[in-house]
C-alpha positions, 0 to 999 in steps of 0.5 A, a space after each residue: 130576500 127569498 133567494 138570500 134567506 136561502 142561501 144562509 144554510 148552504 153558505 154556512 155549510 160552506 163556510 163551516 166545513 172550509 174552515 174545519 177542512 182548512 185547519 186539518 189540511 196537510 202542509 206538504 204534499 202527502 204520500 202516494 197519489 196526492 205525492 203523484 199528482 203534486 208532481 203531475 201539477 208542478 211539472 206538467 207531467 202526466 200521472 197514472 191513468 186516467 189521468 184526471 186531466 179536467 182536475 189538472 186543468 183546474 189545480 194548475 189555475 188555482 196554483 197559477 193565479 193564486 201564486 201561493 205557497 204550493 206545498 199548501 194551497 193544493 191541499 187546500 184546492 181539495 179542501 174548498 172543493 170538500 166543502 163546496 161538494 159538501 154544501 151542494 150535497 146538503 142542497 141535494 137532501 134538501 131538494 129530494 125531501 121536498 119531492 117526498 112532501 113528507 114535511 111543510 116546514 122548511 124549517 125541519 126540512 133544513 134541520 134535517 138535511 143540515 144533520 144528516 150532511 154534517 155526519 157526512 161531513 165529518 166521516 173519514 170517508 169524507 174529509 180524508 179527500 178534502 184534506 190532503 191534495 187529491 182527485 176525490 173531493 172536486 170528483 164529488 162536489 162535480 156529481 153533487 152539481 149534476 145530481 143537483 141539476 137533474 133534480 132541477 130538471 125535475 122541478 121544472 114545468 117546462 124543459 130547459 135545454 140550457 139546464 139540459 146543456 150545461 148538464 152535459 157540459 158539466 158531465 163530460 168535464 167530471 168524466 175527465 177527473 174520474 171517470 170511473 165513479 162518474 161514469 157509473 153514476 150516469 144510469 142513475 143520473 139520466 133515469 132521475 130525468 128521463 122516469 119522470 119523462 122531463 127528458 127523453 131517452 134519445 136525447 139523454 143518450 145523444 147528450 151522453 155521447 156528447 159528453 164522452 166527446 167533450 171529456 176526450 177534448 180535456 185528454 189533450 193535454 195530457 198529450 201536449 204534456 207529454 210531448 215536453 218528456 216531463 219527469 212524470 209521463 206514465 204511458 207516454 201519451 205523445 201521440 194519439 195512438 199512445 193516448 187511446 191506449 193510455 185512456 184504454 188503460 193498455 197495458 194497466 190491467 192489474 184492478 181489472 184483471 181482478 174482477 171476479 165474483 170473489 173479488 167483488 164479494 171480497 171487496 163489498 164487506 171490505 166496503 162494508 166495514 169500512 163504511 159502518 164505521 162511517 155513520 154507525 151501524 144504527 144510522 145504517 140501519 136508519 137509512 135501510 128503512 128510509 131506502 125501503 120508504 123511498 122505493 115504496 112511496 117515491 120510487 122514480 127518485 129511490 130506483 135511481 138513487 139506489 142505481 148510484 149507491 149500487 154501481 158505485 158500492 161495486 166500483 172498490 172491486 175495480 181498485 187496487 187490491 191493496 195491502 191495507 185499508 187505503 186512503 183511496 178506497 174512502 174515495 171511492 165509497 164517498 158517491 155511496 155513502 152520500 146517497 145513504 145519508 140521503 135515505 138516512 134524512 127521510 128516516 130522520 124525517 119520518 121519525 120527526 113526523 112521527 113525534 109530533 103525532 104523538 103530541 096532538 091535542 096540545 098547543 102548536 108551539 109546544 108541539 114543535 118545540 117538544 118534537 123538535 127537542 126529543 128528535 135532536 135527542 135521538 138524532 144525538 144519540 145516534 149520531 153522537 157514537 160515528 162522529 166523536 170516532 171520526 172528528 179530526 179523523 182527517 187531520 194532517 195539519 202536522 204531518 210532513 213526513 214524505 217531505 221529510 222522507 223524500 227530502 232525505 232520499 234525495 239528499 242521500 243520493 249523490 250529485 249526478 246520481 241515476 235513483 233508481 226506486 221500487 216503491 211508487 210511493 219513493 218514486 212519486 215523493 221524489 218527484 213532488 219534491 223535485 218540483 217543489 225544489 227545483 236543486 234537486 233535479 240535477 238527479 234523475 229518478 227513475 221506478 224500475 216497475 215502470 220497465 215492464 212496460 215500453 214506455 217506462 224503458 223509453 223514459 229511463 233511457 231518456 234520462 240516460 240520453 240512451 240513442 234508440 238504436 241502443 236500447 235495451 230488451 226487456 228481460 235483461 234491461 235492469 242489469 243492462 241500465 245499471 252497467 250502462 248507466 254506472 259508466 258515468 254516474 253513481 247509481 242510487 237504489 231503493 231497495 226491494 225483492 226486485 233487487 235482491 240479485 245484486 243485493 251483495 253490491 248495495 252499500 247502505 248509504 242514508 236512505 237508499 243503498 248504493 250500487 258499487 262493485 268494489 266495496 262492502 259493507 263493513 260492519 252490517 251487525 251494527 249497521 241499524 243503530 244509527 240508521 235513518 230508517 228508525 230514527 224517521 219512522 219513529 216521528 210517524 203518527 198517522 195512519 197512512 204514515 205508519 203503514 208506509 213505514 212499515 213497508 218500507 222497514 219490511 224491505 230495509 229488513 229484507 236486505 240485512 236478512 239476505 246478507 245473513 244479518 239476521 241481527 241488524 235484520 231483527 231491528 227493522 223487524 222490531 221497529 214494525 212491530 212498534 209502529 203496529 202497534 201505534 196503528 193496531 196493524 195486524 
């Protein structure tokens, strides 16, 4: 009956975040790497690195046995994880205030971390993982177990090497969903243990290599992915020496070229505004005591909490340099701002303690009520601000717009065609959609950023059953693809700067352009009245949605402008500004 009365609030926490994760939850695959990895998923392909593979393994069960519509139940595979995370989260608080001894009600210690956690819950930060298909919310809910584990640790009289196993099983599976963020929790997960001398320094650094070594066991799949040459194969990891080099990440250097202390400086109040927006700056301020607090009266559980928000904080500086706040980043930030509402809940709790003082002398039920009455006021007042901004911040429920987009692409393209795309995201929405319509697939696509590398030249001459011994070099492959491959099938472009140089042979055709040398574009001053680029941009209403349109406008309108049509240009160029102005976009 203990064990059950327990369970209560963490099974509501459950319950009530899957059910509000579930009801925002996009309907189709989203843009970017939710597009990416549906397409990874689908086609046991092989996606960007490092290639999340314990993550594949676990969405590729979750599709196959459950056999639903998958353009869904992906996304909702992160919504449960979101709220499974969530709820291990709140257990987590609920366990470190208890180490604090700062309260003897468990009562007030649930109340508590169920307030504190529920802010979270409700972030962007947060749900935005858990709401479209994505590594972040398994990644969070796989370091919310191990951070409940090693308090577990702690808590016991005498070690338990199952306990101590099954951490480092668990460690080295995470490490092969995102091994960034895991990875820099490790020197903060390993001193909870290892400061209150519940584990020791040697056994905790062998158990870590162990780890590193089950994680490598997962990246096997991808090479036996790769073998099968899948439509998605980014690295081509078919051998063992392209593998070490994929989970090297060789040849992808373009974040970590980028760390540099401006960088970083740069990326940390980027972190910063982003995450204010979160909680609120009161409740920051809240947690920036209870971290002092921590360090002060508990430091062998604050030193390595603080170690995680740390790393962790500096890990935006590893991402891309995006043109704009990303999706991505909130998932990065979400190991960060969960150690927060931890220091977040003893502020809380401390300020509980600190009205029920003021109430002594007077009868222990009215102490309780009152205390507990004027801190849920403030608790309010505080909170209240952060969460209205950020309730349904996350909802997707409505937004179909890369399968549209990708749809229509598609649809442009003539039968038989080569696609050739610029833009990743047209790339891996054309790939989702190929996998989820299996039709579609007589079209090869291929990205024509992928030809900087070997692997992404082998790949397109693959698709064009090019012989070995034929293959292009690389300085003059893109112009050496489209003559070989036009011999014997349309080829359909996407646009971009890359194009420019044979931007005279594209005809606008739908959403893409294609490529001929015989005809012209008749009458391109008109061109734009039509043109479905306007018409599909206009149905775009999130915030990611918008701000894909606008890039790809930006490229639409480059292409009338090198054609000197400056008035079918000054369309797209006005669409932007209208679809801005939705998302006050600069």
């Amino acid at each position: 009956m203990k064990y059950l009365k327990q369970a209560i609030i963490p099974l509501a926490v459950f319950l009530g975040a899957g059910f509000y994760y579930y009801h925002q939850a996009c309907p189709t695959f989203y843009y970017w790497d939710s597009a990416e990895l549906t397409a990874a998923v689908l086609g046991r392909g092989v996606p960007h690195p490092p290639g999340f593979p314990f993550f594949l393994i676990l969405s590729s069960a979750w599709q196959r046995f459950l056999s639903l519509d998958p353009k869904l139940s992906l996304n909702v595979f992160s919504a449960l994880f979101g709220a499974l995370g969530l709820c291990f989260w709140y257990q987590v608080t609920v366990k470190v205030l208890r180490l604090l001894r700062l309260a003897k009600s468990e009562g007030i210690i649930s109340l508590v971390s169920l307030v504190s956690v529920a802010i979270m819950g409700v972030s962007l930060t947060y749900s935005i993982q858990a709401t479209r298909f994505e590594v972040y919310s398994l990644n969070f809910a796989g370091f919310a177990a191990l951070t409940l584990i090693c308090l577990s640790i702690i808590n016991r009289e005498t070690p338990s090497k199952l306990l101590s196993l099954g951490f480092f099983m668990l460690l080295g599976a995470f490490l092969a969903v995102h091994n960034l963020t895991i990875a820099l929790a490790i020197p903060g997960l390993l001193l909870l243990v290892v400061w209150p001398q519940k584990m020791t320094l040697g056994n905790a650094l062998l158990g870590t290599i162990g780890s590193f070594i089950f994680s490598g066991l997962f990246y096997l799949l991808l090479l036996f992915n790769a073998q099968s040459n899948p439509p998605l194969n980014w690295g081509d990891p078919a051998n063992l020496g392209n593998l070490v080099d994929y989970i090297l990440v060789k040849g992808f250097v373009t974040s970590t070229s980028r760390f540099t202390l401006s960088h970083i400086i740069a990326q940390l109040s980027f972190a910063y505004d982003i995450f204010i927006r979160q909680i609120g700056p009161a409740a920051l301020a809240l947690a920036l005591f209870g971290f002092g607090y921590v360090i002060w009266k508990k430091r062998e559980i604050g030193i390595p909490l603080t170690l995680i928000f740390g790393l962790n904080i500096v890990s935006v500086a590893f991402a891309e340099n995006y043109f704009y706040e990303n999706y991505d980043l909130h998932g990065y930030l979400m190991i960060s701002l969960a150690i927060a509402i931890i220091f977040l809940a003893v502020t809380f709790l401390l300020i509980h303690n600190l009205i029920m003082s003021r109430f002594k002398g007077k009868r222990a039920e009215v102490t309780r009520a009152l205390a507990l009455g004027i801190f849920l006021i403030f608790a309010m007042l505080i909170l209240a601000p952060p969460a209205k901004d950020n309730f349904r911040s996350a909802d997707l429920s409505k937004v179909r717009g890369a399968e549209e987009y990708a749809g229509r692409f598609l649809a442009d393209a003539p039968d038989s065609s080569v696609v050739i795309t610029s833009s990743y995201n047209t790339y891996f929405c054309a790939l989702a959609y190929q996998a989820l319509f299996p039709n579609t697939r007589g079209k090869a696509v291929v990205n024509l950023y992928n030809w900087d590398h070997e692997w992404g030249r082998d790949e397109s001459d693959r698709a064009l059953k090019i012989p070995a011994q034929e293959k292009f070099i690389r300085t003059s492959y893109y112009s050496d693809f489209i003559n070989r491959a036009k011999k014997s099938h349309p080829v359909f472009i996407e646009y971009d700067q890359s194009s420019a140089p044979i931007a005279r042979y594209l005809i606008p055709r739908g959403m893409g352009y294609l490529f001929s040398l015989s005809d012209t574009l008749s009458d391109p001053a008109t061109f734009a009245v039509d043109d479905p680029y306007i018409s599909l941009s206009s149905k775009a209403s999130d915030l990611e949605s918008i701000r894909t349109w606008v890039l790809w406008l930006q490229s639409r309108g480059e292409y009338f402008t090198r054609l000197k049509c400056d008035k079918a240009a000054s369309r797209y160029i006005a669409q932007i500004d209208t679809l801005a102005s939705k998302a006050d976009l600069q």
